[in-house]
C-alpha positions in Angstrom: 88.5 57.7 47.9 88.3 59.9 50.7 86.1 62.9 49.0 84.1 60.1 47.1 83.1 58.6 50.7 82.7 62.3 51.8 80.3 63.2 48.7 78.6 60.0 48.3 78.2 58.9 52.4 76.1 55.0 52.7 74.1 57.3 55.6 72.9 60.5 55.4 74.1 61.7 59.2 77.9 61.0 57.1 77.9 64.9 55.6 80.6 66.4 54.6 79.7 69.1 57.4 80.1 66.3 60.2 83.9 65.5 59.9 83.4 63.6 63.1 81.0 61.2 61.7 83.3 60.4 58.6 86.3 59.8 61.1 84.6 57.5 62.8 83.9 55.5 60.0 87.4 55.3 58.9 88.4 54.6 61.9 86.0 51.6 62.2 86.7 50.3 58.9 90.9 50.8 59.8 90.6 48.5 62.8 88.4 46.0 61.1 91.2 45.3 58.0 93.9 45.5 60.8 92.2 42.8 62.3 91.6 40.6 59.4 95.0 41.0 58.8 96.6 40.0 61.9 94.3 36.9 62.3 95.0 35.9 58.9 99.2 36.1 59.0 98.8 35.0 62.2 97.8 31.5 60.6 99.5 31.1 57.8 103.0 32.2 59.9 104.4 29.7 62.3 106.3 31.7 64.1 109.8 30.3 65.8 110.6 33.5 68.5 108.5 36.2 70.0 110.9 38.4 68.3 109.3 37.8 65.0 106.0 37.8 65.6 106.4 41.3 67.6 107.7 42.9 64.5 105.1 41.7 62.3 102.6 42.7 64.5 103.7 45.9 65.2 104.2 46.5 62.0 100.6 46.1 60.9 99.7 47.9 64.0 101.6 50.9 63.8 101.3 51.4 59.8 97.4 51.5 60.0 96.9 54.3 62.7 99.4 56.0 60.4 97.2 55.7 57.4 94.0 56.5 59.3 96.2 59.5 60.5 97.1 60.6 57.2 93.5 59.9 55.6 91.6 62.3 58.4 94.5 64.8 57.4 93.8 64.6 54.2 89.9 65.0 54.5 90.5 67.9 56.9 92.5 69.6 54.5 90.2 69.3 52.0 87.2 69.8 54.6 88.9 73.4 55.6 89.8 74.4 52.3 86.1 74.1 51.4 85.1 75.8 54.4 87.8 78.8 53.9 86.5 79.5 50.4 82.7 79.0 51.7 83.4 81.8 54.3 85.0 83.9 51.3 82.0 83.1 49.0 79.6 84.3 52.2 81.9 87.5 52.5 81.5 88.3 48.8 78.0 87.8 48.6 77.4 90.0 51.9 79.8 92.9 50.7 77.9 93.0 47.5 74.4 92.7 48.4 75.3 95.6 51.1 76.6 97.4 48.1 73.5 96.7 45.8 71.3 98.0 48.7 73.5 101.4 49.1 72.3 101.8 45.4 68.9 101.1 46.6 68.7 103.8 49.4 70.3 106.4 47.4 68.0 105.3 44.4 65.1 105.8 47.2 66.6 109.5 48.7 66.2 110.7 45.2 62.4 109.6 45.2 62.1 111.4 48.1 63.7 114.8 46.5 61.7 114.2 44.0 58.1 114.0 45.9 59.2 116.9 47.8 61.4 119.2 45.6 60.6 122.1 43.4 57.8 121.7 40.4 55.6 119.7 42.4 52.8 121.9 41.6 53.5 121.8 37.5 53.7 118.2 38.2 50.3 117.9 39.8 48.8 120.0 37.5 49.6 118.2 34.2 48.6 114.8 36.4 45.2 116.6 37.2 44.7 117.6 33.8 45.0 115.1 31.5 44.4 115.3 27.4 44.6 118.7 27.9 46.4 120.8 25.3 45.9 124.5 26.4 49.1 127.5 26.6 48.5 126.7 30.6 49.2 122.9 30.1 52.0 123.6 28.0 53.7 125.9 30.3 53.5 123.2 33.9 54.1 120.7 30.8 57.5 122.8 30.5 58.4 123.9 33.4 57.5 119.7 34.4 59.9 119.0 31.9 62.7 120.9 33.3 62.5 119.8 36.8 63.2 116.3 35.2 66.1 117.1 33.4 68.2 119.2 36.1 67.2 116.4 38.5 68.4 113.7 36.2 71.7 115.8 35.7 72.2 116.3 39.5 72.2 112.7 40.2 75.6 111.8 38.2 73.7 110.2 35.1 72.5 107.6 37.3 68.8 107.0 35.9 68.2 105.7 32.2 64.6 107.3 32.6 62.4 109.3 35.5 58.1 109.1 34.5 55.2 110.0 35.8 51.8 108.1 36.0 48.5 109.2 36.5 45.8 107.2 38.5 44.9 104.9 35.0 48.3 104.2 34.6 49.3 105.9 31.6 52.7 108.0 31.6 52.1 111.8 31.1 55.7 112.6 31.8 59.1 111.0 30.9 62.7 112.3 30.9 62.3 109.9 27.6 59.4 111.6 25.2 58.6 108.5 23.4 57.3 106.7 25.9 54.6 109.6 26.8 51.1 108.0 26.9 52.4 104.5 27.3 50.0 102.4 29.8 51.4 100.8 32.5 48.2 99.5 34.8 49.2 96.1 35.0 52.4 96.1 35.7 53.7 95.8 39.0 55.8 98.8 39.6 52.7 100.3 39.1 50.1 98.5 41.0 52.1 98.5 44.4 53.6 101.9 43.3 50.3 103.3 43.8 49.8 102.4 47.8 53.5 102.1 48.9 57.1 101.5 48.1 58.3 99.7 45.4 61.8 98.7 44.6 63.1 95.5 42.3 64.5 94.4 39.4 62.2 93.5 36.5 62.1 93.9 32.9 61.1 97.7 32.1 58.7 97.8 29.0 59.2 100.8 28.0 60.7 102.0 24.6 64.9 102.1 25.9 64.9 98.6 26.8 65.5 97.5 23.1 67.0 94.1 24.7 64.5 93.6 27.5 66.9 93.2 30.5 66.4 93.5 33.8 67.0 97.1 35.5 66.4 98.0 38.8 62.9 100.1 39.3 61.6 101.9 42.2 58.2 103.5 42.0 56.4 105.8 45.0 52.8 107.1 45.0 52.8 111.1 44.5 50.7 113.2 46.7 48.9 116.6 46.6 50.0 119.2 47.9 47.9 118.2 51.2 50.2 114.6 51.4 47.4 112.8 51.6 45.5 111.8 48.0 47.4 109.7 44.9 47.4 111.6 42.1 49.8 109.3 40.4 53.0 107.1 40.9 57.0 108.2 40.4 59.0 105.3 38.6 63.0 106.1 38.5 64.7 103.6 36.0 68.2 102.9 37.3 70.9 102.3 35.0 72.3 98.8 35.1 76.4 99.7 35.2 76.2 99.9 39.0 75.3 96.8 39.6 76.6 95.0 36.7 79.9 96.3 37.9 79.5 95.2 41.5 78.2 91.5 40.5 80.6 90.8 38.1 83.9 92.3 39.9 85.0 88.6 42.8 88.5 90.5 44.6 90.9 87.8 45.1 88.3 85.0 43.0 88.7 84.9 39.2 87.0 81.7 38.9 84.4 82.8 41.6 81.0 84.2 39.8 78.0 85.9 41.2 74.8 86.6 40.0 70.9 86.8 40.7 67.8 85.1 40.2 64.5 86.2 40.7 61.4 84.5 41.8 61.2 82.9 38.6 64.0 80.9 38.7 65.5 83.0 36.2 69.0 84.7 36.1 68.5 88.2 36.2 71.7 89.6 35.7 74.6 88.2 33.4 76.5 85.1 33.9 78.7 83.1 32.0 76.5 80.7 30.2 72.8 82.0 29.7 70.0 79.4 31.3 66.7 79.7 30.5 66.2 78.6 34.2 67.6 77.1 37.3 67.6 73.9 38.1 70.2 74.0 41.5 67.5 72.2 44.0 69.3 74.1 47.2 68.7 77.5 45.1 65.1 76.9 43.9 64.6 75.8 47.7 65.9 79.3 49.0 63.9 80.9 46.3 60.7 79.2 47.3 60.6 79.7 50.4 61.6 83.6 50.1 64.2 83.7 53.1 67.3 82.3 54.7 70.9 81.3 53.0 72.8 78.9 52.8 75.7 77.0 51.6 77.0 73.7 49.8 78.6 71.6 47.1 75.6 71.3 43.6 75.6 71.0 39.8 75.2 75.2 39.0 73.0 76.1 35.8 75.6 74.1 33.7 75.8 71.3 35.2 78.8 72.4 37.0 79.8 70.9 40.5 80.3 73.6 42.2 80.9 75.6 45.6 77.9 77.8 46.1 76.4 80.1 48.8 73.0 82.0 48.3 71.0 84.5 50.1 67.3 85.6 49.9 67.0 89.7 49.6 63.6 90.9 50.8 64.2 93.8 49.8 64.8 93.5 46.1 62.8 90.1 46.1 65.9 88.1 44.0 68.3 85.7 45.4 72.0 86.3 45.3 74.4 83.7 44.6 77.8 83.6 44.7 79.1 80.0 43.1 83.0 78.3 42.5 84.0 75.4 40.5 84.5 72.5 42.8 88.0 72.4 41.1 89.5 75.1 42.8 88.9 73.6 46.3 90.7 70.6 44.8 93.5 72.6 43.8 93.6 74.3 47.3 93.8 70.7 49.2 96.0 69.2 46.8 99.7 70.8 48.2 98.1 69.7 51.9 97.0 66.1 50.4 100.3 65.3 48.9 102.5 66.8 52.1 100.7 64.5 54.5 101.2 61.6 52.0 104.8 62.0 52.1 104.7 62.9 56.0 102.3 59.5 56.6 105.6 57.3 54.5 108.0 58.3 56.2 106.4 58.1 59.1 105.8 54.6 58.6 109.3 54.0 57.8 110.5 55.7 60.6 108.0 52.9 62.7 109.6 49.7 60.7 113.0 50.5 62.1 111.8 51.2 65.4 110.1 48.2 65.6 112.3 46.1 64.4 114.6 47.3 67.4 111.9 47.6 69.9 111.3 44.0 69.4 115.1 42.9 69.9 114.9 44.9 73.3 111.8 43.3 74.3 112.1 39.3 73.3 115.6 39.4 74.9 114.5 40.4 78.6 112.0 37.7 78.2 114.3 35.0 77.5 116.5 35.8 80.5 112.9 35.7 83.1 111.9 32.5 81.2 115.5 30.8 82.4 114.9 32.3 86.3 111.0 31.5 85.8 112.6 27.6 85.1 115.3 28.2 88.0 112.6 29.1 90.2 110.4 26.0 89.5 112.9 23.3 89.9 112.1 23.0 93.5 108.8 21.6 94.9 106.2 23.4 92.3 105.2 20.6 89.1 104.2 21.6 85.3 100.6 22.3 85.4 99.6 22.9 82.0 100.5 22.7 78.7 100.8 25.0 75.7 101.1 24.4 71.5 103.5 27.6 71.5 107.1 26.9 70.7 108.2 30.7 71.4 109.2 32.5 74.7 106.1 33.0 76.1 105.2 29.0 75.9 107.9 28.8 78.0 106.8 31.7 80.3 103.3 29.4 80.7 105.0 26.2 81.5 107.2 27.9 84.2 104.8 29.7 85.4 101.8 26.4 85.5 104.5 25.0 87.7 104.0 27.3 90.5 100.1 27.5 90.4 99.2 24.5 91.8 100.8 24.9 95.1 100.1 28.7 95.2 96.7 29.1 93.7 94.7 28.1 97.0 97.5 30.4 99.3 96.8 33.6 97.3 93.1 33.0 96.4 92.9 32.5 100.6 95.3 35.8 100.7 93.5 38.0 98.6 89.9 37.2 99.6 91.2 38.4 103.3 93.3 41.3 101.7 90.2 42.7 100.0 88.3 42.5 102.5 90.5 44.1 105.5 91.6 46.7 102.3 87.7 47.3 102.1 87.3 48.3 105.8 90.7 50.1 106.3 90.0 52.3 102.7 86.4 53.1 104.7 88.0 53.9 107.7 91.2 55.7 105.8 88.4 58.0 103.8 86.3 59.1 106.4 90.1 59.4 109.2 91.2 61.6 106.0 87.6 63.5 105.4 87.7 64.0 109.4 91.3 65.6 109.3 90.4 67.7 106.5 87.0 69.4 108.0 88.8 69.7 111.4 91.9 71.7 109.3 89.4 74.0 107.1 87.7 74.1 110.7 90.7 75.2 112.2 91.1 78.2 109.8 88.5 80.7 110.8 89.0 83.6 112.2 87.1 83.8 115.2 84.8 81.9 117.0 81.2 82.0 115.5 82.6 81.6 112.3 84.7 78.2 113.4 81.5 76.6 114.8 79.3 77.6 111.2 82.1 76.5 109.1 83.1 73.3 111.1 78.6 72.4 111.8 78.8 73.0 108.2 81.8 71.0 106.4 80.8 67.9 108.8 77.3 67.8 107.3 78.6 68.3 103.8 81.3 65.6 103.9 80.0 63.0 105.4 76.1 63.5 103.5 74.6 64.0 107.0 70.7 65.1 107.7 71.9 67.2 111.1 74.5 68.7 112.4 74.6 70.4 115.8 77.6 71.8 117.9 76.6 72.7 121.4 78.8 74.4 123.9 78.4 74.4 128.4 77.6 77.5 129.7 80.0 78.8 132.3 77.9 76.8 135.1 78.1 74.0 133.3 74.3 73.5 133.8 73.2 73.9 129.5 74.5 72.1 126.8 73.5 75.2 124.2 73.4 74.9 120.7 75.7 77.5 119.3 76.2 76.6 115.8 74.1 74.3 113.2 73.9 74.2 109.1 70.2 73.1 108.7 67.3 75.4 108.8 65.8 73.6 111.4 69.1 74.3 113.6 69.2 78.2 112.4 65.3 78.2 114.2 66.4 76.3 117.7 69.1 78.4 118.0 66.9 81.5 117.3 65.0 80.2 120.4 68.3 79.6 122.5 68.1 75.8 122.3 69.6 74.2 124.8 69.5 70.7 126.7 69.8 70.2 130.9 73.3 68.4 131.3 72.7 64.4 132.3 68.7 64.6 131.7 67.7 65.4 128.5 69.0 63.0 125.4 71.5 61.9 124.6 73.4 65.1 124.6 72.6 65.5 127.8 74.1 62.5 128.4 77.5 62.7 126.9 78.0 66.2 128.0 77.6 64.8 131.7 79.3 61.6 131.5 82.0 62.0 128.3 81.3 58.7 126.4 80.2 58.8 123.1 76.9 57.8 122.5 75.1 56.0 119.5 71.5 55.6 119.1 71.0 53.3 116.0 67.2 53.4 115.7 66.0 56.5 117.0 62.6 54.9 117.5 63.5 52.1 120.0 66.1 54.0 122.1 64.6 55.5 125.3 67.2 58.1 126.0 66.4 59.9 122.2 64.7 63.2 122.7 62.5 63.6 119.9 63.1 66.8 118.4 59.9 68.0 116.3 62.3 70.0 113.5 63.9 66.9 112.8 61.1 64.3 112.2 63.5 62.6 110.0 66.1 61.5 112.1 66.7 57.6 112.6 70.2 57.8 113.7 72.4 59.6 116.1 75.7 60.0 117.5 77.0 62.2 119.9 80.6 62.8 120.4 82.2 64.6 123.8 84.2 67.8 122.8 87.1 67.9 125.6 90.1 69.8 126.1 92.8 70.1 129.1 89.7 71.9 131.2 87.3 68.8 130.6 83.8 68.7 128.7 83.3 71.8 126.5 80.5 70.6 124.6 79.3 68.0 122.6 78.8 67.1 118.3 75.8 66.2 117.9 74.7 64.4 114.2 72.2 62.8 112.7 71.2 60.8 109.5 68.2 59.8 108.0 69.2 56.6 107.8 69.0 53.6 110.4 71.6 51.8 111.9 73.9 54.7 109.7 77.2 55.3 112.2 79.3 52.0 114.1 81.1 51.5 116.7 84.3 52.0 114.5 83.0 55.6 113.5 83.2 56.5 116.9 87.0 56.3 117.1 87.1 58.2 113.7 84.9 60.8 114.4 86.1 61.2 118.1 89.7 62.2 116.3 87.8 65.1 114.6 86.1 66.0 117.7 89.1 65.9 119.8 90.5 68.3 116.9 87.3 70.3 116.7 87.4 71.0 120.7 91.1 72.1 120.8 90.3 74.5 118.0 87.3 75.7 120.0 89.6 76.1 123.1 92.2 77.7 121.1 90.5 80.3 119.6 88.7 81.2 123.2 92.1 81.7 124.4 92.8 83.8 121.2 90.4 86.2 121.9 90.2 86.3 125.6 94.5 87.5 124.7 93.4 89.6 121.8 90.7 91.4 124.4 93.4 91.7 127.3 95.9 92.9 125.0 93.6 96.4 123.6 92.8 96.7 127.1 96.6 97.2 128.1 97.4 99.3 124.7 94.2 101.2 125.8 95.3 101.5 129.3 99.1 101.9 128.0 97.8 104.3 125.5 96.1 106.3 127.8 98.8 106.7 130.3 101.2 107.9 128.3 99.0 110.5 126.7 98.1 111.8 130.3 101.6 111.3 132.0 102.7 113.9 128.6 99.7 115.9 129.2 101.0 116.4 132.7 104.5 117.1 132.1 103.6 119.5 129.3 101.6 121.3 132.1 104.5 122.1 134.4 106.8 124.7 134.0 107.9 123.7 130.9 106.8 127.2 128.8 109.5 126.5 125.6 107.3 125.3 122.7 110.4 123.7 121.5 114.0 124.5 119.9 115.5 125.6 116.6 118.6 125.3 115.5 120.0 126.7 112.0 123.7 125.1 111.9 125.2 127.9 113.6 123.1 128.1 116.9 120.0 126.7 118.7 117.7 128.5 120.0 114.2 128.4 121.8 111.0 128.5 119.6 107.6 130.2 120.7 105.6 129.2 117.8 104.7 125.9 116.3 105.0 126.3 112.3 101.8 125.4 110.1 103.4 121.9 109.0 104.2 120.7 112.3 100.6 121.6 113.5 99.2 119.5 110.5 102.0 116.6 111.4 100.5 117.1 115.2 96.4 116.4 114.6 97.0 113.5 111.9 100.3 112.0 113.3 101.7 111.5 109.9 104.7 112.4 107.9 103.5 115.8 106.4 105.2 117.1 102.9 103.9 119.9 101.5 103.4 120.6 97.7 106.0 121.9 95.5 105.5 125.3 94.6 107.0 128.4 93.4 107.9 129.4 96.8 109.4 126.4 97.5 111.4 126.0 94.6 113.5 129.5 95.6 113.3 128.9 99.2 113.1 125.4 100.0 110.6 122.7 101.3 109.6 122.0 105.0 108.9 118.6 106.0 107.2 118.0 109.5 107.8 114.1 111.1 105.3 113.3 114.4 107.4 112.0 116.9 104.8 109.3 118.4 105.0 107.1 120.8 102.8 103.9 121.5 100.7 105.2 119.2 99.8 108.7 120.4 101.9 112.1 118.7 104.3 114.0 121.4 105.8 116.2 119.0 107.0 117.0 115.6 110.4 117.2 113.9 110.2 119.9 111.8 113.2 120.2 108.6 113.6 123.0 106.6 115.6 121.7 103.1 117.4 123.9 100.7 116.2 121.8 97.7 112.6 122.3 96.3 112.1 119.0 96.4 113.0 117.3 99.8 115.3 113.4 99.2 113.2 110.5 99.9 116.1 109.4 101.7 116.6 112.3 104.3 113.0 111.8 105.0 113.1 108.2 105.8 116.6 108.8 108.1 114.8 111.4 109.8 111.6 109.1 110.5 113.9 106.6 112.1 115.4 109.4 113.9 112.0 110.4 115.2 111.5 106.8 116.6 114.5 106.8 118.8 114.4 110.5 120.1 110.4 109.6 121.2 112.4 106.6 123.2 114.7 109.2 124.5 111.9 111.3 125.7 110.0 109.0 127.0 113.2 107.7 128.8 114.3 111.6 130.2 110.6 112.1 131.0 110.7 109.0 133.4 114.0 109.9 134.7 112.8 113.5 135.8 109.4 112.0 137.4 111.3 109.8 139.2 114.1 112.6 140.3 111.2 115.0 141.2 109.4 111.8 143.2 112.7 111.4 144.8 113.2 115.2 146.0 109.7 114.9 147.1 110.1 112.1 149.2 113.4 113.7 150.5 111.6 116.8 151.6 109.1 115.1 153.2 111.5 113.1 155.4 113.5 116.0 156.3 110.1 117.7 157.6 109.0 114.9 159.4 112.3 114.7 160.9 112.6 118.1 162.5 108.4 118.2 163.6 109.1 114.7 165.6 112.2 116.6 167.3 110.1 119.1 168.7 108.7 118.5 172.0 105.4 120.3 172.4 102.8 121.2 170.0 103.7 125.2 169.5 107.2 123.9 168.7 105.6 121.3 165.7 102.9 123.3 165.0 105.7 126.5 164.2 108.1 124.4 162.7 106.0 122.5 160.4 104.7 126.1 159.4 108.5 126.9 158.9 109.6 123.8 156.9 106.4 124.1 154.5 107.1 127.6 154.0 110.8 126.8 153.1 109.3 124.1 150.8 106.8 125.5 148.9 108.4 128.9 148.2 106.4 132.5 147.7 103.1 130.4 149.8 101.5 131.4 153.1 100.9 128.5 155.4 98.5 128.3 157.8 97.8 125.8 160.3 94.3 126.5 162.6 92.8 124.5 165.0 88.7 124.3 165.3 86.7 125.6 168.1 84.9 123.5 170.8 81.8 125.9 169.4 82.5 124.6 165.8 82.8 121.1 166.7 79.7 121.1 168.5 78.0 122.9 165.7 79.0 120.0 163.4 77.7 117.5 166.0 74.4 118.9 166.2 
């Protein structure tokens, strides 16, 4: 039934190539019998529980699906076994019409040898001297001859027959002698051979062809010697085992047959039942209209149903077609038809059983609410209406038309009231939730700038705004400036530094002074709206105060196109965003103003430590540093290469493995570096060629601490030598305030300096009245 709907379809969109189309119909027609069913058991059963009636209904509900289920597996089956043997039939005809044409170009290389090869000039001159009879004629005639032959021998036996045509027509050479002085100047291999290319299959005439098939012919004008005038036509006669072999030979097909027709409608090679013609519409079509393929289920030259797929060859000007009995693709769907069949009965065996206990499990918890539903009503509530069912569920409708009465006006009251406050608090729950989400994706940029464009940006997008504006106080508090805005007319104000007097101009101006929200519902009325000529369109606006533990930071500015567009209840809403928006804002102020403060002090940190080093590497401290080899340690003058490297990049430095340091050992050089800047190197000579990862890392830690441990000693020392100084000092202040006139301090400061600063001559001179009077004037 199924391939019989699929063959013969009542409309002509229902293909076989539009398995969609067919499923729909059957499963149309599948719902329409399960519905004629149901209604007609349903009145000829009376049924006495719900039990019953749930197992004959489910029944007939769950045993159609199944049979629609197995029916479009059946179809598909069949529908990809045609399809799989289609794209084999397509395959086949490719591979051999590729294989037909590699005849074809080799068949053309040798007409190209032949044009070009030895003997041309014998050739031309028995084509330029016709009739002729002479010893000269003879000898080219020979020497013609010859070429032929070793060509024909070269090429594997390949042609039946290599000729030669003058201008009329008329062969004047052949590899076959009798069919010298034959005319040819109507046929087509010789008309079209004589301007261009030719290449087909056609019925040779000449003298071999005893049984007049068709043999592939390919014929090529021959030049002078100057390329350029016809002095006849080359015709190679191709012998037809090549491509009888390749059309009759189906890999993997034996029922599978391929053949060709020519534009004729005539079979041109051999197939198994000889037609006179063609009488496949689809093929004829193809043929017709000399190009495209194509594929489908037709009676073949027989009469046969079959499989077919056919291709138009420009080249050789024939049709290849490559057919199968339609009985194989039954054969191919029939173990898929019959294994869904036996999967679709038990299937629906499997559902009776299931059914029948579904139904027990669901008519029993019915019985037990119909005795609470009757429980329930014995109060207050009376029967309300009445039902012809003597099952369960009549008894569900009586209990429950006892209640309705007295509840219908309560929850008709209840729910009218429910929707509505539900309406306003899903409005108000949408836009509190579309707030909280643009103030969080807000919240998550980076930096400034890109807080305000993301947060000016998300508030237009979500809530379908014409403008949105975020402006910001300057430090006097004077300018409400706009600092951030998604339209193009916002991108231009703030190109011109837009900005709006705080309590004059607009409404901006306004909030920013006072802190209220504002709301202009009908921009055109309002006397406080400063008309903005970028924003012609605006008939709404609300501003909203941006605030944080300083006060008024700015104000949100937005606009719709639409009057009347914002309430008083979106100010609450939308003041929660900007609450959130301003505490972001003030956040990430304080974020960078700590980020800047912070690289100051690492750059003032940085810097002191690098000059405190420089300094105590300038003092007497001459030792470069010190070695020490496991036995003793010692002072080092020079700093080795590595450590130099480890010193100007202040990283880890490993030299390569080499030949010298597989005998001697590797060095690794560490930087010892403290906040950042490089005080020295560790510098470790290994035994091994290759130093241990291990090692290295223990040494980096190492490094770490010992740069603590410098820093720590070089701190310690400044603050010994600061002590000493300070000691000094006090000890020479102490013994110059002892003295009593000013040749006793004067001598024993000399004295105390002297002892302080060893290996120094101190001098202590008092200026001339002369010299002070000089410097007056």
């Amino acid at each position: 039934i199924i391939v019989a709907l699929d063959g013969n379809p009542f409309f002509e969109r229902l293909s076989n190539n539009n398995p969609a189309a067919f499923t729909a119909l059957i499963l149309l027609a599948s719902m329409v019998v399960l519905y004629i069913l149901t209604t007609i058991i349903a009145r000829l059963l009376r049924y006495r529980t719900l039990q019953n009636r749930l197992i004959v209904s489910f029944i007939f509900i769950i045993t159609v699906p199944i049979l629609f289920t197995t029916a479009i597996s059946a179809f598909n089956a069949f529908t990809n076994s045609r399809n799989q043997l289609t794209d084999t039939l397509q395959a086949i005809s490719s591979l051999k019409q590729d294989q037909v044409n590699s005849i074809l170009q080799q068949v053309l290389t040798s007409l190209s040898t032949m044009q070009q090869g030895s003997g041309q000039t014998s050739i031309l001159y028995i084509l330029d001297h016709p009739g002729a009879n002479d010893e000269l004629y003879q000898m080219n005639s020979s020497l013609a001859s010859t070429r032929i032959r070793d060509f024909m021998s070269g090429q594997e036996n390949r042609y039946q027959e290599i000729l030669f045509l003058d201008t009329s027509g008329k062969v004047v050479l052949s590899s076959y002698s009798p069919d010298v002085s034959l005319v040819f100047n109507k046929e087509p291999f010789f008309q079209k051979g004589l301007v261009k290319y030719f290449g087909g299959l056609v019925k040779f005439p000449g003298n071999q062809n005893l049984t007049g098939v068709n043999q592939l012919l390919v014929s090529a004008p021959f030049y002078a010697s100057n390329g350029q005038d016809v002095r006849g036509v080359l015709l190679l006669v191709v012998k037809n085992d090549d491509i009888t072999n390749i059309l009759m030979a189906t890999p993997g097909l034996a029922n599978a047959e391929t053949y060709l027709v020519d534009a004729n409608l005539e079979p041109i090679t051999t197939t198994r039942y000889q037609p006179d013609k063609i009488k496949s519409k689809v093929i004829i079509d193809s043929i017709t209209n000399k190009g495209g393929e194509g594929s489908g289920v037709y009676e073949n030259y027989a009469g046969i149903p079959v499989l077919g797929y056919y291709r138009w060859s420009p080249s050789l000007q024939v049709a290849f077609v490559a057919e199968i009995p339609e009985s194989v693709v039954f054969k191919n769907a029939l173990s898929t038809l019959l294994a869904s069949g036996l999967v679709g009965l038990f299937t629906i065996v499997i559902a009776i059983v299931a059914v029948i206990s579904t139904s027990h499990a669901i008519s029993e918890p019915l019985r037990a609410l119909v005795n609470a539903a009757e429980q329930f009503a014995g109060g207050e509530l009376n029967v309300r209406g009445k039902t012809d069912q003597q099952d369960e569920i009549g008894n569900l409708a009586r209990s429950f038309n006892s209640m309705a009465d007295q509840l219908q006006g309560t929850i008709g009251n209840l729910e009218r009231r429910v929707a509505e406050r539900t309406k306003d608090l899903e409005r108000q729950t949408l836009r509190l939730r579309t707030a909280a989400e643009v103030a969080r994706d807000a919240a998550s940029a980076p930096n400034l700038d890109e807080l305000l464009e993301r947060a000016g940006r998300l508030i237009r997008d979500r809530f379908n705004l014409y403008h949105t504006g975020i402006f910001l106080l300057d430090g006097k508090k004077e300018f409400a400036v706009l600092r951030a805005s998604p339209t193009e007319a916002g991108r231009i104000l703030m190109e011109n530094n837009h900005r709006l007097r705080v309590g004059e101009q607009g409404i901006v101006g306004r909030v920013a002074a006072t802190g209220e929200s504002r709301i202009v519902l009908d921009t055109g009325v309002d006397p406080v709206y400063f008309s903005n000529p970028l924003l012609p369109a605006t008939r709404s606006e609300m501003a909203l105060a941006l605030k944080s533990n300083a006060g008024i930071i700015g104000v949100l500015d937005i606009q719709s196109d639409q009057a009347e567009a914002f309430t008083q209840d979106d100010i609450s809403v939308m003041q929660v965003m900007a609450d959130q928006l301003a505490t972001a804002i003030e956040r990430s102020r304080l974020l960078n103003e700590v980020e800047t403060n912070l690289r100051e002090m690492e750059r003032t940190y940085s810097g002191f430590t690098e000059h405190s080093w420089l300094s105590f590497e300038r003092r007497d401290h001459q030792t470069v540093g010190y070695k020490y080899d496991n036995v003793r340690l010692e002072p080092v003058d020079k700093i080795p290469e590595e450590a130099i490297s480890a010193l100007q990049t202040g990283l880890t430095f490993i030299p390569e493995p080499s030949e010298k340091s597989s005998k001697s050992g590797q060095s690794v050089a560490i930087p010892i570096r403290l906040r950042g800047d490089t005080i020295g190197v560790v510098n470790v000579h290994f035994q091994y060629s290759q130093a241990p990862e291990k090692s290295i890392g223990m040494i980096e830690q190492v490094a770490d601490r010992l740069a603590t441990a410098l820093e720590n000693a070089r701190l310690l020392e400044d603050s010994m030598r600061n002590a000493n100084k300070e000691r000094v000092i006090g000890e020479i202040t102490s013994k110059i305030s002892s003295s009593v006139n000013i040749h006793n301090v004067l001598q024993t400061a000399v004295e105390e300096l002297g002892h302080a600063i060893p290996g120094s001559d101190v001098i202590i001179q008092f200026q001339s009245d002369k010299e002070v009077q000089g410097q007056v004037k």
